[in-house]
ZAVOMI-914123 format. One record per residue: residue number from 1; x negated, y, z of N, C-alpha, C in turn. Coordinates in pm, 1 decimal. Example, Ala and Ser with C-alpha at 12.3 -4.5 7.8 and 13.67 -1.06 7.14 Angstrom:
BEGIN
   seq        n.X        n.Y        n.Z       ca.X       ca.Y       ca.Z        c.X        c.Y        c.Z
     1    -1319.0     -569.0      780.0    -1230.0     -450.0      780.0    -1320.0     -330.0      780.0
     2    -1285.0     -225.0      708.0    -1367.0     -106.0      714.0    -1290.0        3.0      787.0
***
This chain:
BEGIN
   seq        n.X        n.Y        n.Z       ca.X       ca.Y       ca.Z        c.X        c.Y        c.Z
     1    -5606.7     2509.5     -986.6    -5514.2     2399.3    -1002.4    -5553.9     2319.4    -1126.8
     2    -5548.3     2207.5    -1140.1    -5620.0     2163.0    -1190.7    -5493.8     2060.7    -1328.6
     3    -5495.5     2033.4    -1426.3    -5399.7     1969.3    -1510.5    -5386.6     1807.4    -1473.5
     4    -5292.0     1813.2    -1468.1    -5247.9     1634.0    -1448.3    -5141.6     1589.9    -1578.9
     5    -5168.8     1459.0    -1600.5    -5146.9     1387.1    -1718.4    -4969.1     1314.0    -1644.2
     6    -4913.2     1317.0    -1744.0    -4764.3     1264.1    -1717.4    -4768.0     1123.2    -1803.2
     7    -4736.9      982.8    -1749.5    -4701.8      909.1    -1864.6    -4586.2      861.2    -1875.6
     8    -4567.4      863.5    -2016.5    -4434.8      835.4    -2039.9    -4429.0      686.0    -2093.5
     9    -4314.2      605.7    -2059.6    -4255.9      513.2    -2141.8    -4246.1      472.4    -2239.7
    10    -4157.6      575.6    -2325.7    -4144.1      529.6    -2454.4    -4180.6      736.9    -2523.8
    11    -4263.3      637.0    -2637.5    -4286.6      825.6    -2740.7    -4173.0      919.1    -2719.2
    12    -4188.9     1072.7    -2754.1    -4106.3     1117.1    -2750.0    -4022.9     1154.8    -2755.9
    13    -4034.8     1103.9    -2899.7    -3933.2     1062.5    -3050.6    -3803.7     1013.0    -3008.3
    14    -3848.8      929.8    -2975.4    -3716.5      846.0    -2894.8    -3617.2      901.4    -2867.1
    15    -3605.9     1033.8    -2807.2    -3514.9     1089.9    -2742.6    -3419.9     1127.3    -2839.8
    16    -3436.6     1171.6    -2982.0    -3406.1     1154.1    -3090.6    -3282.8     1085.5    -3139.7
    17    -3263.3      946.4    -3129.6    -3194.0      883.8    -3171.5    -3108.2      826.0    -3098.0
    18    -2987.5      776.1    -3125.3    -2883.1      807.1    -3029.5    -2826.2      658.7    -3056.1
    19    -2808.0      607.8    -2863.3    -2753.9      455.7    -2883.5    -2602.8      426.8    -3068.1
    20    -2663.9      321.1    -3073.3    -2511.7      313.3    -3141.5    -2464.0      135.2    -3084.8
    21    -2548.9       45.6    -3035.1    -2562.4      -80.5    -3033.0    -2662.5     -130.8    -2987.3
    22    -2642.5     -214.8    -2876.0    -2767.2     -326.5    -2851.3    -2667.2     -462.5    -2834.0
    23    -2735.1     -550.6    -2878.1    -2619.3     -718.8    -2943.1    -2781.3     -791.3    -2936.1
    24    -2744.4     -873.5    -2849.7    -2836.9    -1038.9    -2918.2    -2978.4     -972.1    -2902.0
    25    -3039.0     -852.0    -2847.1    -3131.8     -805.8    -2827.3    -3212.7     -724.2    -2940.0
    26    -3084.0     -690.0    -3055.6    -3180.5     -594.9    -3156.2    -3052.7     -456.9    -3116.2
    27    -3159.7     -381.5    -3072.1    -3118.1     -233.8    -3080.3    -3093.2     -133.3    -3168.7
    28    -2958.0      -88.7    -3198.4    -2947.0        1.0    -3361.1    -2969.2      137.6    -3276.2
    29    -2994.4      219.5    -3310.4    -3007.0      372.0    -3320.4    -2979.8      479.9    -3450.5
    30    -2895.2      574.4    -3400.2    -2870.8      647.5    -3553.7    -2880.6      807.6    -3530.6
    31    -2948.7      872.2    -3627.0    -2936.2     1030.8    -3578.8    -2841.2     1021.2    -3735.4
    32    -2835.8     1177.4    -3700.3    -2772.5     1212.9    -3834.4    -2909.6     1352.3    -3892.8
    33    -2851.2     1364.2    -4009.7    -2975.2     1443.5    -4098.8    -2877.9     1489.6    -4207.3
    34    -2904.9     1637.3    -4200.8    -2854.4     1736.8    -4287.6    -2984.1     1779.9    -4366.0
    35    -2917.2     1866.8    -4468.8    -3029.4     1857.8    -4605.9    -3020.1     2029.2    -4570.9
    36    -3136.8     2107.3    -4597.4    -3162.7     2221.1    -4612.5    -3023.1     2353.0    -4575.7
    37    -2985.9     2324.1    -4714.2    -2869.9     2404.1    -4737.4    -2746.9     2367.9    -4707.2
    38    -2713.0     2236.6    -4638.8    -2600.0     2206.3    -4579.8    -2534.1     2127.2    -4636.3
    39    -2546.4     2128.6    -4758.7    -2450.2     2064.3    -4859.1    -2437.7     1894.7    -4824.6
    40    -2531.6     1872.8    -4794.1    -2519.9     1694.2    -4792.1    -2564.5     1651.0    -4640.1
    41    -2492.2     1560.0    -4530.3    -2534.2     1484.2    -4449.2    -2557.5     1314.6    -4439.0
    42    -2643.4     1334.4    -4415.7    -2695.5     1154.4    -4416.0    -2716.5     1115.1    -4262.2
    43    -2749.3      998.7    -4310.0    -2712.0      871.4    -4118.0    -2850.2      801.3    -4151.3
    44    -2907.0      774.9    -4067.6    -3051.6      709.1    -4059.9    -3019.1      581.9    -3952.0
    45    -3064.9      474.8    -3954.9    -3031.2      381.4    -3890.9    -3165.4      333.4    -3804.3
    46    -3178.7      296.2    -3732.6    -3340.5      228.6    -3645.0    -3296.0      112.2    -3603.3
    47    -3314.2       21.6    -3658.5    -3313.4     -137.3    -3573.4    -3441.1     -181.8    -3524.8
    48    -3442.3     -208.6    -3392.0    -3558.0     -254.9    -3299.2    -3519.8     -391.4    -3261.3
    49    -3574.3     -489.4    -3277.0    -3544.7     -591.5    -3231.3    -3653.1     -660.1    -3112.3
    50    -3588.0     -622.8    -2972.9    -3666.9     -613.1    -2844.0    -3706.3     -832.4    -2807.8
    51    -3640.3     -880.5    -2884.4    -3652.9    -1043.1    -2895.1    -3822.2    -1056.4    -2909.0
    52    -3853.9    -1179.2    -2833.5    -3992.4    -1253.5    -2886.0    -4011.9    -1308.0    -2962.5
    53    -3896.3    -1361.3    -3039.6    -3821.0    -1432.1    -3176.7    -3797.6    -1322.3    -3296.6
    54    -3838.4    -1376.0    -3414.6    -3775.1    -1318.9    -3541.7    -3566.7    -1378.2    -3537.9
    55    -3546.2    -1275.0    -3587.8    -3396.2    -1294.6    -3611.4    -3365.3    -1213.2    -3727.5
    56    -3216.9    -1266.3    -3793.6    -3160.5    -1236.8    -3903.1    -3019.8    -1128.7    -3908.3
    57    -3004.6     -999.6    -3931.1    -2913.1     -921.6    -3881.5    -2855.0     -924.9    -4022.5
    58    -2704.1     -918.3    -3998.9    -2624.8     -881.6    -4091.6    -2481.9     -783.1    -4074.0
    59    -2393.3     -687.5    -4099.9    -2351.2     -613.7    -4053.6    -2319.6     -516.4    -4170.8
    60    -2197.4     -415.6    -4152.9    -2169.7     -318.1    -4179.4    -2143.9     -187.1    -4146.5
    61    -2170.5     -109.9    -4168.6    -2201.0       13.7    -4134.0    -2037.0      141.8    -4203.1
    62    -1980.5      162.5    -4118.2    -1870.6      246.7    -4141.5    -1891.7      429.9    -4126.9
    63    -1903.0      456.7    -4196.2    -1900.3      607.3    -4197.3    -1760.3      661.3    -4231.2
    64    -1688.4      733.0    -4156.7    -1564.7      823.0    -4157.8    -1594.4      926.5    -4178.5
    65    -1514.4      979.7    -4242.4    -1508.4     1170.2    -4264.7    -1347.1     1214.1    -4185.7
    66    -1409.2     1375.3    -4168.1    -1305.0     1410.3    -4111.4    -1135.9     1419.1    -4163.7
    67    -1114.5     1379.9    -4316.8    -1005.4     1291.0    -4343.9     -964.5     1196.9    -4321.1
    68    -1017.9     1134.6    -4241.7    -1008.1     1002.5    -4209.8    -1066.2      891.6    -4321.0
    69    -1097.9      923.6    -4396.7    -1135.7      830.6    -4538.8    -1287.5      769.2    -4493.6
    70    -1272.3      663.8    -4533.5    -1407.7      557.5    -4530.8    -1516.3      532.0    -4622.4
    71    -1655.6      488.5    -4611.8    -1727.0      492.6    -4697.1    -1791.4      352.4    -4603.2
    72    -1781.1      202.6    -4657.7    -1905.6      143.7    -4605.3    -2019.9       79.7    -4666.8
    73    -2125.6        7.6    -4613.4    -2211.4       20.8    -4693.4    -2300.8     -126.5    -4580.1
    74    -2339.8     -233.4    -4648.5    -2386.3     -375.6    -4592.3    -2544.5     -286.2    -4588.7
    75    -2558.8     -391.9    -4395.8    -2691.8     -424.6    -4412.7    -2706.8     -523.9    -4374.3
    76    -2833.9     -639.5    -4441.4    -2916.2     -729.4    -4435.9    -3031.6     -742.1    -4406.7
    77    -3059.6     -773.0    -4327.3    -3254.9     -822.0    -4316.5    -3341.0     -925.5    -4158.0
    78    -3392.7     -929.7    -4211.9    -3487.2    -1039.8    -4090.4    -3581.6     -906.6    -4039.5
    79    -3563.4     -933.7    -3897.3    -3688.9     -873.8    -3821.0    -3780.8     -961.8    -3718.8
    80    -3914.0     -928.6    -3786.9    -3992.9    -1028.3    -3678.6    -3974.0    -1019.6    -3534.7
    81    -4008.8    -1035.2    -3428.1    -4036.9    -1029.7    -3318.3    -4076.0     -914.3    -3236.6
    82    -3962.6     -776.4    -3174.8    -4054.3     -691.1    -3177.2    -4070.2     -570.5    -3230.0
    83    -4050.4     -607.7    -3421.1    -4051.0     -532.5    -3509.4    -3944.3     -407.2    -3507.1
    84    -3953.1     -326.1    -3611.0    -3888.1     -191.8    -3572.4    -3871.2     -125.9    -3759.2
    85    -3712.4     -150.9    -3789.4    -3746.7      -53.0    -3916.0    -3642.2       48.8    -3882.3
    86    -3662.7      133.4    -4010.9    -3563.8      255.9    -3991.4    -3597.3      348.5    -4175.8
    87    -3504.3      420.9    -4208.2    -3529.7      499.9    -4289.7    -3491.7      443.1    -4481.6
    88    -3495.3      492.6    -4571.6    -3499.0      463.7    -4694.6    -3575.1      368.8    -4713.4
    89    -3680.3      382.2    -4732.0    -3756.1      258.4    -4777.7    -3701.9      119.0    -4710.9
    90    -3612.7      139.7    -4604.3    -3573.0      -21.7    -4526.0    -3467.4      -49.2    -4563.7
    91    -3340.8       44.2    -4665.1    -3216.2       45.6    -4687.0    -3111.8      122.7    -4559.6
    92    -3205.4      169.5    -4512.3    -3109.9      250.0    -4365.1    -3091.0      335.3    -4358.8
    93    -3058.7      462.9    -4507.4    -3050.0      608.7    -4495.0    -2932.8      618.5    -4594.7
    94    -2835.0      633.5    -4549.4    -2697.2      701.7    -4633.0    -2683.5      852.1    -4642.7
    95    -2659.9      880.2    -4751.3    -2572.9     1039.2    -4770.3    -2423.0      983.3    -4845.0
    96    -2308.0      940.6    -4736.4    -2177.1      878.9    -4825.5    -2093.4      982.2    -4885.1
    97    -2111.9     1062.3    -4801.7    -1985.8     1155.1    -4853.2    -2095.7     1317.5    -4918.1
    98    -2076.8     1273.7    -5070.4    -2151.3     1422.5    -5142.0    -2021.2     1513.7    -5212.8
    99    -1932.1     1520.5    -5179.5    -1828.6     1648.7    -5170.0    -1818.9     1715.7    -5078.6
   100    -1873.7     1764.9    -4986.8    -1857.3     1809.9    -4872.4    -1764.6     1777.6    -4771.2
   101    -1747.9     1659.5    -4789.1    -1683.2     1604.5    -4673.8    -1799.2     1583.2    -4516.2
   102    -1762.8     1551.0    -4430.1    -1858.9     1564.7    -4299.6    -1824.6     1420.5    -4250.6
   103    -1955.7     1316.5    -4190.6    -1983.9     1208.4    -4103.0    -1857.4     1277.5    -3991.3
   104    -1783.6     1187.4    -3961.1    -1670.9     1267.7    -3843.5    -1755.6     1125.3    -3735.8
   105    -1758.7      998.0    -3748.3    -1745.1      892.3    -3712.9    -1833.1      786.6    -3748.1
   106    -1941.1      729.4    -3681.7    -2026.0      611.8    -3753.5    -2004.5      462.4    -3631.8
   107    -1951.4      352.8    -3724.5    -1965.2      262.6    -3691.0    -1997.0      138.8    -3726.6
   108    -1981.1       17.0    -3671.5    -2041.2     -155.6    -3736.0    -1936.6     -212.5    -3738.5
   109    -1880.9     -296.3    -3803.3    -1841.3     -413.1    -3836.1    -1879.3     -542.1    -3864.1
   110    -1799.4     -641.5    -3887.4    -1897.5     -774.8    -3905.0    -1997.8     -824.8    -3861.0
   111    -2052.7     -764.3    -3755.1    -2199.3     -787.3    -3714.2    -2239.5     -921.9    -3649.4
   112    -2355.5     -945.5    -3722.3    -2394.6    -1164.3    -3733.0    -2578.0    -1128.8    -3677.8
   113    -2579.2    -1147.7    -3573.3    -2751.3    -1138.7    -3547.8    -2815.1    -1276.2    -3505.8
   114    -2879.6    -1381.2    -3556.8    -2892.6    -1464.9    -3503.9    -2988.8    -1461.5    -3511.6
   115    -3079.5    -1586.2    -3395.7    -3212.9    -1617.5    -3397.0    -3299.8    -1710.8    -3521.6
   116    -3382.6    -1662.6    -3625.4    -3416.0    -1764.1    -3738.2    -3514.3    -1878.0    -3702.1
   117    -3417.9    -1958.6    -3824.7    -3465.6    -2091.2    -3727.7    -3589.1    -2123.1    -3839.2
***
């Protein structure tokens, strides 16, 4: 029997990150990420913007804990055409709650995506 090749779509990675939003054709994605020892959880954000156009995203990002208490936190930026960020270096990695409180809830507000002119 002989091996046969499977192709896939999209990397595998992908499977990874979990809808949170698609608007105006830029796609958010968010996992969550715990630190070693437990103590701290953080939110990672992926904006893909599936447009042939650069556009300008603006928006807020709501993190709840299981008190119900809020933590939010602005994002801003232009994505070319296409383009794809995600992680610290892009401004897209929170740890809000460092008392041991827990992400219960992640959501957007305000959200402004337009095409740049």
């Amino acid at each position: 029997m002989g091996l046969r090749a499977i192709a896939q779509e999209e990397p595998w990675w992908t499977a990874v990150w979990k809808p949170l939003l698609t608007y105006r054709g830029v796609e958010i994605t968010y996992l969550f990420y715990a630190e070693k020892d437990g103590s701290y959880e953080g939110v990672v954000l992926r904006l893909h913007n599936r447009n042939d156009f650069p556009v300008v995203c603006r928006f807020q990002v709501v993190f709840r804990a299981d008190d119900g208490s809020e933590e939010v936190a602005w994002v801003a930026d232009t994505l070319r055409a296409g383009e794809m960020r995600t992680g610290g270096l892009s401004g897209l990695f929170w740890m809000p709650f460092r008392d041991g409180r827990s992400v219960a809830e992640l959501g957007l507000r305000k959200i402004r995506i337009e095409a740049l002119q």
